[in-house]
N, C-alpha and C positions, 0 to 999 in steps of 0.2 A: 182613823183610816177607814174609808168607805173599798166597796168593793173593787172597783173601777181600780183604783188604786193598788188594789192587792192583786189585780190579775195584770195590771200594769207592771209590780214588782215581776211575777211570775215568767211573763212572756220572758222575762231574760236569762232565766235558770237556766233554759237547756245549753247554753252557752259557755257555760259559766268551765274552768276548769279547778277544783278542788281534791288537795293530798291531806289524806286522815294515816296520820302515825301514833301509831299506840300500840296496846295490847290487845293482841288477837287471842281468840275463842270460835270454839265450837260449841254452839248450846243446842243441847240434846233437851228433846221434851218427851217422855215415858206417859202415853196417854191410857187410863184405865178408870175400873172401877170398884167399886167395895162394897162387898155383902157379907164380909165376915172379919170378925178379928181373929187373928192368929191365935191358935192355940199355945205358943211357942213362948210370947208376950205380950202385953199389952200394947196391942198394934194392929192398924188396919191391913187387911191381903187386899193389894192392889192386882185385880186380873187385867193383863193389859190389854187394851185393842188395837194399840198404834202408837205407830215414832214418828217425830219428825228435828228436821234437823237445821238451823239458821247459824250464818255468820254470827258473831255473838263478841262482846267487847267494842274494841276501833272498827273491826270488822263490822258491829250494828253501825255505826255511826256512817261510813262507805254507802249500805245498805239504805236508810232512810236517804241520802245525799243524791242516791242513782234513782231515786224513783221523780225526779228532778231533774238533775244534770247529766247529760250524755257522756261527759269525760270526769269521771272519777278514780282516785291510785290511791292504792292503800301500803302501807311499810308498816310492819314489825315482823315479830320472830314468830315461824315455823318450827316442827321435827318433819323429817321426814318418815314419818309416822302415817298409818291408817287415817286417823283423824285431823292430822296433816295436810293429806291430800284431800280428803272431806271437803276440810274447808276452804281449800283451793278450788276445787273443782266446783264448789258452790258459789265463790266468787267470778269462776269463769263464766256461771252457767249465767249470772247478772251484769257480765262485761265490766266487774270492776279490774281496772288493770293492779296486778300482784306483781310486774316485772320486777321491782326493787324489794319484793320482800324479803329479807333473812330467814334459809332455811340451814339449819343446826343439827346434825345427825344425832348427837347424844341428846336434846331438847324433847321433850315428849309435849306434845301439843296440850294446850290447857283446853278443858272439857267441863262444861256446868252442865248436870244430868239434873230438870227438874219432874217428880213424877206428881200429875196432875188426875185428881178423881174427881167427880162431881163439881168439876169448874172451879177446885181448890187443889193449892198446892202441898201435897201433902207432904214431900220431903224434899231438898235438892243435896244432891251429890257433887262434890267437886273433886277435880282431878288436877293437881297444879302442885306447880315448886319454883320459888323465885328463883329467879334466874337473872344476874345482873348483864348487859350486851357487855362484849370485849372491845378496846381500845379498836379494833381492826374494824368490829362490825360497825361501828361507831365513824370511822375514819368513810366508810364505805357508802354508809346513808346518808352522811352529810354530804360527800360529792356528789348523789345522785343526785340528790334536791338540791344542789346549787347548778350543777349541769342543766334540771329543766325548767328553772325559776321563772325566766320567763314567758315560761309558758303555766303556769299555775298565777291562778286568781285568791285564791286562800288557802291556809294551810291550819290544820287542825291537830292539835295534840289529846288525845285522849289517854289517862291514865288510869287504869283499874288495879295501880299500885303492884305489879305484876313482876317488874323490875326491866322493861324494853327502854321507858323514858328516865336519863338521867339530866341532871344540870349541864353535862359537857352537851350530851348530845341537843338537847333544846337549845341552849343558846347560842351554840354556833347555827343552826339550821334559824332562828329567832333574828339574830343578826342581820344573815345573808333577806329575810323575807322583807325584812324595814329596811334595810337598804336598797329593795327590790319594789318599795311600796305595796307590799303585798295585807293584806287581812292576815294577824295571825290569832287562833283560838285555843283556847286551851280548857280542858274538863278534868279538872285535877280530884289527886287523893292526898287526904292526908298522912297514909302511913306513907306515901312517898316523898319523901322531903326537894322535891327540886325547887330550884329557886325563879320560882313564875316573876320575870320584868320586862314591862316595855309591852304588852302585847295589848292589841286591840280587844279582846274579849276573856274577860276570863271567869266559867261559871261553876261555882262549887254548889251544893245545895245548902241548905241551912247549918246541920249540922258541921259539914265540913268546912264552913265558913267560919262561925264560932273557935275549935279547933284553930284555925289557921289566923286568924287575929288574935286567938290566947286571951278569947272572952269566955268567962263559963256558961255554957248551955243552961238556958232556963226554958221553960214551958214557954211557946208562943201565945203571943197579944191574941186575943180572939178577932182585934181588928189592925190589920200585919200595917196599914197606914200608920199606923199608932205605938209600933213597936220601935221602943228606942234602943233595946240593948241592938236589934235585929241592923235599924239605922247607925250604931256606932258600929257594926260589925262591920258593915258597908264600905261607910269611911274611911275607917281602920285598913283593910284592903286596897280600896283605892291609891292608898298614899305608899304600903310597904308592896303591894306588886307595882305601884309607878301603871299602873294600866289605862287603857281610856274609856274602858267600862267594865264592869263587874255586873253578874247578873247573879242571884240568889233565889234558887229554886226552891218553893215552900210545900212543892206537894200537892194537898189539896186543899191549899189557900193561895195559891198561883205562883207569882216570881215576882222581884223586885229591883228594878234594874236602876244602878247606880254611877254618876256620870261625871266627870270634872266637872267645877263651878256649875253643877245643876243639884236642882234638890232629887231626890230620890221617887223613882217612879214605881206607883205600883199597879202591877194589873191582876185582877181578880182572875182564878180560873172558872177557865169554861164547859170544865169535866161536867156532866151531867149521871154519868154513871161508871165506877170503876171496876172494872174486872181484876187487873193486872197492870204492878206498874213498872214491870221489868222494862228498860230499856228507855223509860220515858225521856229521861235524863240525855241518852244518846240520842236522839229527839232534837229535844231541845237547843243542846248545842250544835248539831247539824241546819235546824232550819235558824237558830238564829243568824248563825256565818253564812247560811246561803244568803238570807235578809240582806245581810251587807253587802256581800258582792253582787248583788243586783243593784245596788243604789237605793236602799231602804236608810232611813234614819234610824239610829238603835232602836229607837220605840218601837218604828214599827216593826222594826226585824225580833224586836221581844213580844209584840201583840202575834204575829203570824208564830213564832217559839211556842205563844202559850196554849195557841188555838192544836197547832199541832201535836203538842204534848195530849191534851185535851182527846183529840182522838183516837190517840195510842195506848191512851190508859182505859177507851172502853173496850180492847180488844186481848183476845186470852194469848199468854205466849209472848215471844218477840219479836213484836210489828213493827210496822213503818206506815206512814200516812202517803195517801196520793193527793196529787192536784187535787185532782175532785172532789177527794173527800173534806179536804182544808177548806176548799170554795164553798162545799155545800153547809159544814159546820160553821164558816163566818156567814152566807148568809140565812142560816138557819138564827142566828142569835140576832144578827141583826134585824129581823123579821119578826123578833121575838117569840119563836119557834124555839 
């Protein structure tokens, strides 16, 4: 894919209308420093200098989606909690529409506290309790998303195993989208057992790929082309989600996208330097579903995934990539820059 091409896919993002349902977060990041260890333990005293605070979870995923697309909706559970409205108000302040989210009075908002010194992370805090959705809230999300089907171009599931996505609720919403010819994506976990079928993309990373074909994890190929337990994992996928592509995130050996009756593709990454790789993954699967619904071929909606991942992994924190930054990093490479 040349550039022309890539800013060809692009001119049609802003257009695009795309629903990310999953689990929401607030990610708190506790910025400081350290010049002494505690006398208390062995441990460093983080003196802080600053907070800052990003959508975090399905919420990232909205987030990288809007710096793209003008009409972006996000669905899962709320409290009506401080941190709550946080991250409400944080998704207002970016125009992602929240109208259908489920807010829950007893639900206390899930919160990742990472505290960062010297451009490492020194410890993260979580604040979370699974919580399965009710038959009701379940009944409520599905007629929303069938009420504005069509008006949505893709639909994304992100799971950070939290308990919002269950198998009832994905595949009646799964359903109504392939009967709607809609794009549907999905970012699964393993401790969540839903039954991923039928869907246009589905991307776990390596590990969680392994796991979910019931291959045992072994050390990866130093040359991931070459890696066969990695290509039977693929496969194996392929055929028990019934999917039309599968993509397997390697990290910092890139991704590996896998296709009906094609051989398996792989594209190197293009990280040149990593800071942080929170969030990459929400990344990924947001620019590869926008990729489709612009009219990319999976490839190249997995080459614009990896370039994008690429630039989120060299930034501290929970980022997102811009146009520009994508355009300047493919033709930074292309230029061999």
């Amino acid at each position: 894919m040349d550039l022309t091409r890539l800013e060809q896919i692009l001119d049609r993002a802003s257009s695009r209308r795309i629903t990310v349902i999953g689990d929401l977060m607030l990610d708190e990041f506790v910025w400081g420093k350290v010049g002494r260890i505690s006398p208390e333990a062995p441990v460093p005293v983080v003196e802080v200098t600053g907070e800052s605070f990003y959508p975090g979870g399905a919420a990232n995923v909205a987030r990288n989606l809007r710096e793209f697309v003008d009409c972006v909706a996000i669905i899962g559970l709320l409290g009506k909690d401080r941190s709550g409205q946080h991250l409400r108000e944080l998704l207002s302040e970016q125009k992602i529409d929240t109208s259908n989210t489920v807010e829950e009075a007893t639900f206390h908002t899930i919160v990742k506290t990472r505290i960062i010194a010297r451009q490492q992370q020194v410890v993260r805090v979580d604040r979370e309790k699974f919580v399965g959705t009710s038959a009701a809230q379940i009944e409520g999300v599905v007629a929303a998303v069938r009420k504005n089907i069509s008006d949505i171009d893709a639909i994304i599931f992100e799971d950070y195993g939290k308990g919002f996505l269950s198998t009832e609720l994905v595949s009646q919403i799964a359903d109504a989208a392939r009967s709607s010819r809609k794009i549907v994506a999905a970012d699964p976990n393993p401790r969540n057992l839903v039954e991923w079928r039928g869907l246009t993309v589905i991307k776990p990373n390596r590990t969680e790929a392994f796991l979910a074909a019931g291959i045992l994890s072994c050390d990866p190929d130093i040359v991931p082309s070459q890696d066969t337990d990695l290509k039977r994992a693929g496969k194996t996928l392929l055929k028990k989600w019934e999917a039309e592509n599968v993509l397997i995130t390697l990290g910092e050996q890139g991704m590996m996208l896998f296709q009906k009756k094609k051989a398996p593709h792989y594209i190197p990454t293009k990280a040149r330097e990593v800071f942080d790789v929170s969030g990459a993954g929400d990344t990924a699967i947001a620019l590869f579903t926008l990729g489709l619904a612009c009219g990319a071929t999976p490839t190249e909606a997995a080459e614009i995934a990896n370039y994008a991942s690429a630039v989120v992994v060299s930034k501290l924190g929970t980022a997102t990539v811009t146009r520009d930054e994508l355009i300047a990093s493919f033709r930074g490479d292309s230029e061999g820059g």
